[in-house]
N, C-alpha and C positions, 0 to 999 in steps of 0.2 A: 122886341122883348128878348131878354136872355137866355140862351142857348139850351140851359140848365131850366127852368125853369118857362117854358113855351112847351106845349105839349105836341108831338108826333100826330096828323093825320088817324084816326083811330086808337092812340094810345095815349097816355100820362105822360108827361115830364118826368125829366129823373127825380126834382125836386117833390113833386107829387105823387111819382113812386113808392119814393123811400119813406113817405109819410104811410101810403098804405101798408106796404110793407110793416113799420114799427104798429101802426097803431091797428090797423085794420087784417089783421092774419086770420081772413076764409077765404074757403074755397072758391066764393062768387068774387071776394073782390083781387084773389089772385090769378084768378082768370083772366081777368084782365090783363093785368103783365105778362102774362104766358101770350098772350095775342096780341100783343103789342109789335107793330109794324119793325118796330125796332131788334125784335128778337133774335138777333144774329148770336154765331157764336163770338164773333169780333170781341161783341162788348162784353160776353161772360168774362171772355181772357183776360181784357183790360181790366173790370172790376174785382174780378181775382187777382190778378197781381197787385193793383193799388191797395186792395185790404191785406194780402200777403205783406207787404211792405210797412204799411201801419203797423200790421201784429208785431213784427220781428222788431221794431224802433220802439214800440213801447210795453210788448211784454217782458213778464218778469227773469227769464230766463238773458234779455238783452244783457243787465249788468252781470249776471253771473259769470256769461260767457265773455265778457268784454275783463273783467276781475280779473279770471285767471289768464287768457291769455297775456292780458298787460303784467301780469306777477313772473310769470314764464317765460315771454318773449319779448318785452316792451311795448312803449304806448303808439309805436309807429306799427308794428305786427298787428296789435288789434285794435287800431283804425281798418287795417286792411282786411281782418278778418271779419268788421262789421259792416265792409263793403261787400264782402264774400256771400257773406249769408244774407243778405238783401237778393245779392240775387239768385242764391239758391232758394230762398224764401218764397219767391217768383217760380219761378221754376218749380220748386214742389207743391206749391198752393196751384198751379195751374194743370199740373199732371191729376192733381189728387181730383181739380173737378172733372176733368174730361175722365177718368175712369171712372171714380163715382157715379159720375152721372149714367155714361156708360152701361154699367153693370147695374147699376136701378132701372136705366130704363130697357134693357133686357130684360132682366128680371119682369119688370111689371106689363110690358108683351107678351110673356110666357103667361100673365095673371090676366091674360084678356085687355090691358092697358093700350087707350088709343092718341096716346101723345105724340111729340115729338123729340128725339133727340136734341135737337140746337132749342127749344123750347125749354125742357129743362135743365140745360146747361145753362140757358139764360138766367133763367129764374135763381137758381143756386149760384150763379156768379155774381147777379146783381143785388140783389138781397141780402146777403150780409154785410153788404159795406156800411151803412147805417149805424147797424152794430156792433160792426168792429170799430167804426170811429168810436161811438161811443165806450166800447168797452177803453178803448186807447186812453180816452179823457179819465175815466173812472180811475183808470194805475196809475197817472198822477194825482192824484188825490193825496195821495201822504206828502206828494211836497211842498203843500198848500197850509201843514201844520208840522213846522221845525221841529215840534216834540215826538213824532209818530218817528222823524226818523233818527233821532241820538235817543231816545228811549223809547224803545219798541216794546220793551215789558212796560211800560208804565201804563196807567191807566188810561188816560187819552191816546199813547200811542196807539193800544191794543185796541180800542175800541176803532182808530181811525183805520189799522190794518184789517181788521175783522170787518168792518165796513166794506173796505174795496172789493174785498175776495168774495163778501155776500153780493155786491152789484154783481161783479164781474161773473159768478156761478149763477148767475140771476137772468145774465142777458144770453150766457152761453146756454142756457134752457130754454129760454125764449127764442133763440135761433133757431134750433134744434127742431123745436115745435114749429116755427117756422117751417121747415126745411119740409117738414113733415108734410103740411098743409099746400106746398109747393107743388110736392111729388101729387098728391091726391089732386089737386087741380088741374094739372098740365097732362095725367094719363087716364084720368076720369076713372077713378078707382076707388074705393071705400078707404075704412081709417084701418078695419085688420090688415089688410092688402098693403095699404102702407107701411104700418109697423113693421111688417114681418120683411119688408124689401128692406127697411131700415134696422132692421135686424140683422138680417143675412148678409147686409150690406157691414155693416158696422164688425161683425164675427170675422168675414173674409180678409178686412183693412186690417184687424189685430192680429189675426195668423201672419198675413205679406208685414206686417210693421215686426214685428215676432221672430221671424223670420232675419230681417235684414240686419236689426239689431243684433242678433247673436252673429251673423256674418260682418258686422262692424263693430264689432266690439272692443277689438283691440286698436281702431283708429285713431280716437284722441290720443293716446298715448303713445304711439308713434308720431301725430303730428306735433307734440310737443315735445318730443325728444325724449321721454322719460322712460323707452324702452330698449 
């Protein structure tokens, strides 16, 4: 049987997984994957970086930054710069679980929480890959109707734009809720207990993201010469 699909000695497949995962988001049935034999941090790493890597090639921010750098410094510059950012993509998507995780599951030790570190990092590295594929599929969506993208005001256009950004705000809530239901079953904690680490969690990333950007601020414009 396939690799992907044979399940682990007391755990799911990844294929059966990521079905619980999308379809099935409680506490009893993510319990499961949190005890899953397989719960190394290994494979958080590797599933955060394969979904880092989808994000970065198919969100929207891809052409923007691919636009100008090709306008600025030509189309061999940003090839390279979309090799760049792949692997900073990796790189930040994999730092952001391991502190996240990190600092939630401190936090939720302080709240009495009886999880595990590599537990939770599991859980939040392998679970959104599902739906980051899927959100990946949904932003092509406009290029499946030639009219959404040479007329973007027109009425099909805008309907088919308006469409993607409704899945795609649709699925980045349904992770989130996800995420939520992750934390609450890997530290065996209630849903306020939850919130408020995803809270606190969420406050402390915008201060540090807050932070870095006012101290890089003036980067792209040095890296494009424009200063």
């Amino acid at each position: 049987m396939s690799r992907m699909t044979s399940a682990t000695p007391g755990g799911p497949g990844w294929l059966q997984m990521w079905r619980i995962a999308l379809l099935h988001p409680t506490v009893e049935a993510y319990s499961r994957i949190s005890g899953d034999p397989k719960a190394r941090l290994i494979w958080a790493i590797f599933f955060t970086a394969s979904s880092s890597v989808i994000a970065w090639f198919t969100g929207p921010q891809r052409g923007l930054f691919y636009g100008v750098v090709a306008d600025y410094m030509g189309l061999e510059a940003a090839l390279r710069f979309m090799l760049a950012g792949a692997i900073g993509a990796v790189i930040g998507g994999v730092m952001w679980l391991i502190m996240s995780a990190a600092l939630s599951h401190a936090m939720a030790r302080a709240m009495g929480g009886r999880g595990a570190f590599r537990q939770l990092a599991y859980c939040w590295g392998v679970i959104p890959f599902p739906f980051v594929v899927l959100a990946g599929l949904v932003m092509y969506l406009p290029a499946l109707f030639p009219t959404s993208r040479s007329f973007v005001l027109s009425t099909p256009g805008l309907i088919v734009q308006l469409t993607t950004l409704f899945l795609s705000a649709a699925l980045m809530l349904y992770l989130s809720y996800a995420q939520l239901v992750a934390l609450r079953a890997v530290e065996k904690i209630g849903l306020g207990k939850g919130l408020g680490i995803l809270l606190l969690l969420g406050i402390a990333i915008g201060l540090a993201l807050a932070c870095l950007s006012i101290a890089l601020k003036d980067l792209p414009t040095h890296l494009l010469g424009l200063g």
